[in-house]
N, C-alpha and C positions, 0 to 999 in steps of 0.2 A: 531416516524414517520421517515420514511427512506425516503430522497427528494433529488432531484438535487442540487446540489451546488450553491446559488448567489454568486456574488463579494464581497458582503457585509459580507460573513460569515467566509473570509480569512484574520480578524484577530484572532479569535477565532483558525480557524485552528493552525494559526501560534502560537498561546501560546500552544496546543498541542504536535505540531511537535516540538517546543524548548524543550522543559524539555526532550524530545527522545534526541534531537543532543545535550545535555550538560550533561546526566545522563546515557547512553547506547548506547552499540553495535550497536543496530539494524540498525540504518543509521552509516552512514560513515560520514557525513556532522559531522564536528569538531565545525565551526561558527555558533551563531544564525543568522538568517536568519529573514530581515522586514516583514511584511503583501504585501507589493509590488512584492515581490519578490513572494510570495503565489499567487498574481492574477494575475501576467504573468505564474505561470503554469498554473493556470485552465484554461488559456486561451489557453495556448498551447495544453494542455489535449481537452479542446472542441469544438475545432475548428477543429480537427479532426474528430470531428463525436464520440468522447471515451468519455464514463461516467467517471463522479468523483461524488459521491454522499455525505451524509452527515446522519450520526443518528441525530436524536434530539428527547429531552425528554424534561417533563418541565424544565429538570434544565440544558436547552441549547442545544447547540452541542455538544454530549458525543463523537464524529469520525466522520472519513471519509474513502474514499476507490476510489481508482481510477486507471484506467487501461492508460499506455501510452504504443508507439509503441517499438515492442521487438530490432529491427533493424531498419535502414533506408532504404537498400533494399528493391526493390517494391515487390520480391517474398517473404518477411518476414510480406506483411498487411495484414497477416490475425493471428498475432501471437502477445499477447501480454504482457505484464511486468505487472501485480497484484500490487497495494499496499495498505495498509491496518493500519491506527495508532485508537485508542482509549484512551481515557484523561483516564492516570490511574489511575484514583480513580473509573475507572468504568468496569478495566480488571475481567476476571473470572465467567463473569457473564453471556455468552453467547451473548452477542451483536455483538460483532466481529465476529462471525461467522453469525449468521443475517445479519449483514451489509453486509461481506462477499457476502454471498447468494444470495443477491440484485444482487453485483455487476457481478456475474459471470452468472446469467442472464440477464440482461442489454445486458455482452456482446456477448450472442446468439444470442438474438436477433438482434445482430449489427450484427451478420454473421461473427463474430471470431472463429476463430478454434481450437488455442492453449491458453492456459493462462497459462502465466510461472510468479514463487514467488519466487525469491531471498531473503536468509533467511540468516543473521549472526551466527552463531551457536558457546556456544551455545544457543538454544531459545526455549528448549521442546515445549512452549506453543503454539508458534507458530508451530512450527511444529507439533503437535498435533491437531492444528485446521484444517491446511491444508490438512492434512491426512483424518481429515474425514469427507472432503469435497469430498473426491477423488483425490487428487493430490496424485504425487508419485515422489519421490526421480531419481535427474533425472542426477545431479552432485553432488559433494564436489569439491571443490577447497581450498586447506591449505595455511595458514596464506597471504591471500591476500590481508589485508585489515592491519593498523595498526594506535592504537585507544587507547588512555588512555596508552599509555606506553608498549601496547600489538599487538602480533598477531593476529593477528585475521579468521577463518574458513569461508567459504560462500558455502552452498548448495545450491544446484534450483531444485525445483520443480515444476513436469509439470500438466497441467489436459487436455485432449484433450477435447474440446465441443462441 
């Protein structure tokens, strides 16, 4: 079941999101990060009026996915930053792009126009998802990022909606 986010489901999150920021690329975040620090994003994400939602299955919250604003300029609110983590023991399986799916409806209906994913690279998988969702390669930017003793690459990819 694909649902809105409670408060209550941001520590789960937050044991998700760790094993990313202490194991991989993909974030940039170096430090674990508390559950507090989880429910003042959702709060900042929805108070906005932007989804953050959440898979669950029986065996819990398998992800999440949430859109925050791409710029702070008022001519950038209709453009927005994609993000997308699932607990990986549960990658490959096609949920992430499901959940995906949710989200990038959601924010049509929110009367978004752009949706941009920032992607470490590299991340075939991810970028394989996004692609066939319709997203398309929109930057690269070289080693701007640096992480485990490395450089690091960042692409963005857009989807107009």
């Amino acid at each position: 079941m694909i649902r809105d986010v409670h408060s209550n489901d941001a520590q789960r999150i937050t044991d998700i999101y760790n094993l990313y920021i202490m194991n991989t690329i993909i974030t940039f975040e170096e430090i674990e990060i508390p559950a507090s620090e989880i429910r003042q994003r959702i709060s900042n994400v929805t108070s906005k009026g932007l989804p953050w939602i959440v898979y669950e299955t029986g065996d819990g919250i398998i992800g999440y996915a949430y859109a925050s604003p791409w710029r702070t300029r008022s001519a950038y609110r209709f453009s927005v930053e994609t993000t997308i983590y699932l607990d990986q023991n549960f990658t490959g399986r096609g949920y992430g792009k499901e959940l995906y799916a949710v989200l990038l409806e959601r924010l049509r209906d929110c009367g978004i126009h752009t949706a941009i994913a920032g992607i470490s690279l590299p991340n075939e998988a991810s970028v394989k998802m996004h692609e066939s969702l319709g997203f398309r390669q929109a930057a690269h930017f070289h080693e701007v990022g640096f992480k485990f003793g490395r450089w690091i690459d960042v692409g963005f990819w857009e989807l107009l909606l």
